[in-house]
N, C-alpha and C positions, 0 to 999 in steps of 0.2 A: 222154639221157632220165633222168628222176627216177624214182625209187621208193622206197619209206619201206619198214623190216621191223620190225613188229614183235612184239618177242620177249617175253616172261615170264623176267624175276632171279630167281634164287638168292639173298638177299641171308641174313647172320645179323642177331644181336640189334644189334650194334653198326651194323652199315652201313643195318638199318632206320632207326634212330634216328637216325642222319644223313641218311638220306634223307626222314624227316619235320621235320629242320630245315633242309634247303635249301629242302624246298617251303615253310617257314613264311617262310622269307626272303624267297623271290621273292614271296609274298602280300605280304607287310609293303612290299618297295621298289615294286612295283604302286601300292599303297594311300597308300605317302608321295608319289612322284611325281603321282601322281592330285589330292592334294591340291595339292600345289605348282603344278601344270600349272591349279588351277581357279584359285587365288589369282593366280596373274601371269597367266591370261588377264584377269581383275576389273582386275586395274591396270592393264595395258595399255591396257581400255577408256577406263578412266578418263583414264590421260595417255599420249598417242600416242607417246608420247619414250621410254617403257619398251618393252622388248623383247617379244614375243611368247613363248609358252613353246614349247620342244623338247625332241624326248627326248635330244638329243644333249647340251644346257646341263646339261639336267637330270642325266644320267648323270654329266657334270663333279660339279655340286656336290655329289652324297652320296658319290663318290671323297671327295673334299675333307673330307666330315665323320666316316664311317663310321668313320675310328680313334678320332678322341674322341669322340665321340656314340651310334655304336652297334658299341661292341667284339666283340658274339657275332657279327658278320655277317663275321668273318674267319674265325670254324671252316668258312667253307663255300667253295667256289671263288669264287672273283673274279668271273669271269664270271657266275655266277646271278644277281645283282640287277640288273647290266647289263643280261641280255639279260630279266628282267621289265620293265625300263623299256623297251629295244626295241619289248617286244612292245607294250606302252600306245600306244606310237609309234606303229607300226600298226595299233593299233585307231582312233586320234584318224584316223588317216590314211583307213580304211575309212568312218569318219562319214561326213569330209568330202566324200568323194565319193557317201555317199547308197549304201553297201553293206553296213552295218553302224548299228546304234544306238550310242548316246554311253555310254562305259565305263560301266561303276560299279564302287562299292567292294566286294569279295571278301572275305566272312564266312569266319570259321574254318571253320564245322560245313556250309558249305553249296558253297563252291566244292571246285572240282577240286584233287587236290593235284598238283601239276607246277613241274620246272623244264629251264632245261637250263642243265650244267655245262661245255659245252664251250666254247670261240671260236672255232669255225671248223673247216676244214680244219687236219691237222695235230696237233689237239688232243687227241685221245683217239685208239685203239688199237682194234683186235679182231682178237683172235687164236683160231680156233676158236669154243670156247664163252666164251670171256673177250673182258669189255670193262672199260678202262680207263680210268676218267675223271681227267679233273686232281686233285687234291691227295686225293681219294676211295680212287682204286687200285685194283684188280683186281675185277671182280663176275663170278662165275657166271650164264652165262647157259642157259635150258631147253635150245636148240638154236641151231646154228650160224646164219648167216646163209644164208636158204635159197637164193640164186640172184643171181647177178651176179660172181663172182670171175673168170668164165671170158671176162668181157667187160670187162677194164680198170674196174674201179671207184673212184672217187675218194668215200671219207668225207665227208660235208659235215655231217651235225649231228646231233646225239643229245640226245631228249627223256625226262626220264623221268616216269612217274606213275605214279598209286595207283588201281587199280580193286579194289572189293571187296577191301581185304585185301591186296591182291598187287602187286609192283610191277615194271611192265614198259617197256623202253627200246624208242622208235620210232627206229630210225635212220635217218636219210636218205642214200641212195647213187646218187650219179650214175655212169649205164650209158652205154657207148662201145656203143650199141648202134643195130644200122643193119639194116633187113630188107630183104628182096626183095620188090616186091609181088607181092600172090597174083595169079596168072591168074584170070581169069574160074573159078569154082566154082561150089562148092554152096550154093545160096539158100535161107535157113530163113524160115520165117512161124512167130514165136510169140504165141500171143495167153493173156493173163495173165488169173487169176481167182481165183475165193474159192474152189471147190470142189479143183481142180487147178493148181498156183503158174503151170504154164505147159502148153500144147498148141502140139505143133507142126504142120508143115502135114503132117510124114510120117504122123499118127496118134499119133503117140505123146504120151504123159500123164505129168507127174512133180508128184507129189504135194507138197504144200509141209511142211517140218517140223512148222508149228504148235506150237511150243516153248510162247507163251503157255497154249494151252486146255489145253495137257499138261499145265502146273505152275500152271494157276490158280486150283483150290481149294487147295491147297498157299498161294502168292501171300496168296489174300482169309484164310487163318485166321491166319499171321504177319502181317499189315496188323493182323486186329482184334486179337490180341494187341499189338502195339505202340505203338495206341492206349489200350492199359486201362494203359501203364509212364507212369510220374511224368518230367514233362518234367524235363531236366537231370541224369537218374539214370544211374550205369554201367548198368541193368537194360536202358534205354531205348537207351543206346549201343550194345550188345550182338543187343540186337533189330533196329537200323537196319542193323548189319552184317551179320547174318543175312539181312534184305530183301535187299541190294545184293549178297550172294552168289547168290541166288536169282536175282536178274532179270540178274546176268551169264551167269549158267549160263545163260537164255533167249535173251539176244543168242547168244552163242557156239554154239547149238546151230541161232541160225537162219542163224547166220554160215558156219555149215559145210556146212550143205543149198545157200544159195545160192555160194558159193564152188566146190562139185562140179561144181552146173548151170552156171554161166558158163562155169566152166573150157572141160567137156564139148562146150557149144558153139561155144565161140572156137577149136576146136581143127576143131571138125566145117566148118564154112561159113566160108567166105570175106566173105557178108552174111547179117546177120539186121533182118530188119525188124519192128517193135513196134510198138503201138502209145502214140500221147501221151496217158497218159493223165492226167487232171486228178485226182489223189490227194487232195488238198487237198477239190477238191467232193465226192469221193464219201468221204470221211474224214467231212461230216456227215450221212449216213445213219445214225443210233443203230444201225441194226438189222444193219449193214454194217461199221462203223469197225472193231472191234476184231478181225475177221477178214482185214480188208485192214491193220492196222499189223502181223498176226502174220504176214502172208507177206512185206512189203516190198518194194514192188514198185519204190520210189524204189532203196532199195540193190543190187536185182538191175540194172536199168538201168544203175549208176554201175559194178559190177564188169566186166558185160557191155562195155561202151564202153571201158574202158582194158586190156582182157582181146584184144580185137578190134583195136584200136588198135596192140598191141603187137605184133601176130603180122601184122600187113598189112591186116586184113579192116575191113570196114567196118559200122556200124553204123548203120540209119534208123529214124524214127518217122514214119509216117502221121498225118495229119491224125487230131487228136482226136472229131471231128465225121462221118468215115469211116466210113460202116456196114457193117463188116464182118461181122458175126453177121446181120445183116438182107438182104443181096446174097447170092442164088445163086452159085457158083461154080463151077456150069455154062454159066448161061446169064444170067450178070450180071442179072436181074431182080430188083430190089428190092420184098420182102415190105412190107405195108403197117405191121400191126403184128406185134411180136416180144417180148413179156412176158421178163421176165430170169428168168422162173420158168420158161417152155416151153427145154427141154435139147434137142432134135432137133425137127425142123421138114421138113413137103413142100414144095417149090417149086409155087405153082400151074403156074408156066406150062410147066415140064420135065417136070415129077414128080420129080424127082431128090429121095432124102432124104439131111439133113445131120443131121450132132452139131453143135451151138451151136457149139462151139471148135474144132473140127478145119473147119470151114466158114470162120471167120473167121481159123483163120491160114491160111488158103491163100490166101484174099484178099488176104492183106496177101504175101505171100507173089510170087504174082500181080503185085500191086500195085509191085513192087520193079523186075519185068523191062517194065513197061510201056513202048512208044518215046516217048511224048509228057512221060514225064516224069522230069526232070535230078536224080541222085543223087549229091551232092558225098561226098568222105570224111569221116571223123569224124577231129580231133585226139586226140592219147592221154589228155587233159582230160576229151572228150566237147564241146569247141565246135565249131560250125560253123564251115567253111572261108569265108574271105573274097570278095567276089563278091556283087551283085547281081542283083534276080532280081523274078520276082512270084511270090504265094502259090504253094505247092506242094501236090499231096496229098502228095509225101512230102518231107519235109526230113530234114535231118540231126539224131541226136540231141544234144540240150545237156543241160548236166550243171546247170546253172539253175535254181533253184527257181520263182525267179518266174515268174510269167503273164507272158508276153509282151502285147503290146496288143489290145484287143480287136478281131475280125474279126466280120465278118457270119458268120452261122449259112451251112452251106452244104449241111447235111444233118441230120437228126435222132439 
């Protein structure tokens, strides 16, 4: 099993400075390759007898030139221009297959600053709080590597980059790690919202950080300062840093709200059932968007699934079309209409009264132990298991952005 940890450097003046010239590196062999990769696929076209471009050629020939042509790309490991061509390689490769758009070329002030300095297994070190990179040498790292030692772990690769200022190594560690599946347990129904990030079937409510509305007048008075700085000014460079520490502070605080919940519940239930929801459609409601990107409902999903994944338990999402806020879960009778504005609701035909959310994840909740219908496991990805089948109300959750194909409506 893979898992990546990443950590926040300790770096000083000197190993910053180098570490904003390996990312300048791997930008620049990106960007040459890029070139080279357009120009031989053009001749190619033109005469079939020329070779195709690869990232593999292409790695050969800037070997081949980079002592006389560009001297400073030896202050930095070997490996970093390599594995920026690599990674091109894999982007050309994701086009082709229709899972990614066609590279482009990475501006100074606007891409990401990252490389990696390693090849491989073998190549780099960590010891404690220390990590070792090839020709680099020792970096302080915030904290140790949090989990995997006690399970045979093999190093495979180490990334580093620059957020806001700071700059932190993703390491990648493969786990000899092998669970027991859980027995049959405890089945949660969570049904996700603007008001409360999640309601379970037990009653219970956990509020979502809301990191955004917290810091967003703060946010909109550094924007309009930022626009009154002279483009190309240190005033103005200063200012963008300022933004980019502020909106990290907002991921990382919504990072840690949702990180608690998944934990919380991948620990409590054996399955949790969701709903699919379509993020994307409800992202253009003006009135709606910016309170559903401040709880993340795509990220809680994706930690939720490899969280679940890793402990035995399994992970489903109900049909997106599934009225769960609008069916009794009493007496299954579905309400005719249900306003997103009405919070609790009578059943005409029980009397039974419900909370909008506590009703609908118990449906879905319900919906899980149902006998007519087949709940495959979740890989530790988030893909569904292999196997055909017809529509489900519940499938498994994918970790997929895209829309799958369109289906007939099957409920409102």
């Amino acid at each position: 099993m893979m898992t990546v940890h990443r950590i926040a450097l300790d770096v000083d003046k000197a190993q910053d400075a180098l570490f904003a010239q390996c990312a300048g590196i791997a930008r620049f062999s990106w960007n040459w390759a890029l070139d080279r990769w357009k120009s031989q696929y053009t001749a190619h076209c033109e005469n079939n007898s020329l070779p195709k471009p690869s990232e593999a050629a292409l790695r050969r020939e800037l070997n081949a030139i980079k002592r006389a042509e560009y001297p400073w790309m030896l202050h930095a490991p070997k490996a970093v221009p390599q594995q920026a061509i690599k990674n091109l390689g894999a982007a050309f490769k994701g086009f082709f297959e229709g899972r990614s758009r066609y590279p482009n070329f990475k501006a100074k002030d606007l891409c990401r600053e990252s490389f990696r300095p390693d090849n491989g297994p073998g190549t780099f070190r960590v010891e404690g709080r220390r990590l070792k990179l090839p020709r680099i040498g020792w970096v302080s790292m915030r904290e140790a590597l949090r989990f995997g030692f006690e399970m045979n772990p093999t190093l495979k690769s180490v990334t580093i980059s620059r957020e806001a200022g700071r700059w932190f190594a993703a390491i990648a560690v493969e786990i000899d790690h092998s669970f027991t599946p859980r027995p049959e347990g405890a089945v949660i129904g969570v049904d996700l919202g603007v008001t409360d990030l999640a309601t379970l079937s037990d009653g219970r409510k956990f509020s979502g950080s809301k990191s955004l509305g917290r810091n967003l007048k703060r946010l909109a008075r550094l924007q309009r300062s930022h626009a009154r700085k002279q483009k190309g000014g240190k005033n103005r460079a200063r200012s963008r840093a300022r933004i980019a520490k502020l909106h990290a502070r907002i991921r990382n605080i919504r990072q840690d709200g949702l990180h608690k919940l998944t934990t919380k519940l991948s620990r409590e239930a054996s399955t949790v059932v969701i709903e699919d929801l379509n993020v994307r459609g409800m992202m253009a409601n003006r009135h709606l968007s910016r309170a559903i990107s401040d709880m993340g409902f795509f990220e809680f999903r994706r930690q939720l699934s490899y969280k679940l994944a890793r402990l035995g338990g399994t992970l489903v999402a109900a049909d997106r079309f599934f009225a769960s806020s609008k069916t009794c879960s009493a007496c299954h009778t579905k309400a005719e209409v249900l306003p997103l504005s009405v919070r609790s609701w009578t059943c005409a035909n029980c009397g039974a009264q419900h909370d909008r959310d506590i009703n609908a994840a118990i449906n879905l909740k319900n919906l899980a132990g149902s006998e007519d219908l087949k709940v495959r496991p979740v890989s530790a990805c988030g893909v569904e298991g292999s196997g055909g089948g017809t529509d489900l109300a519940v499938k498994p959750a994918t970790m997929k952005q895209e829309n799958g194909p369109d289906r007939k409506r099957s409920g409102p």
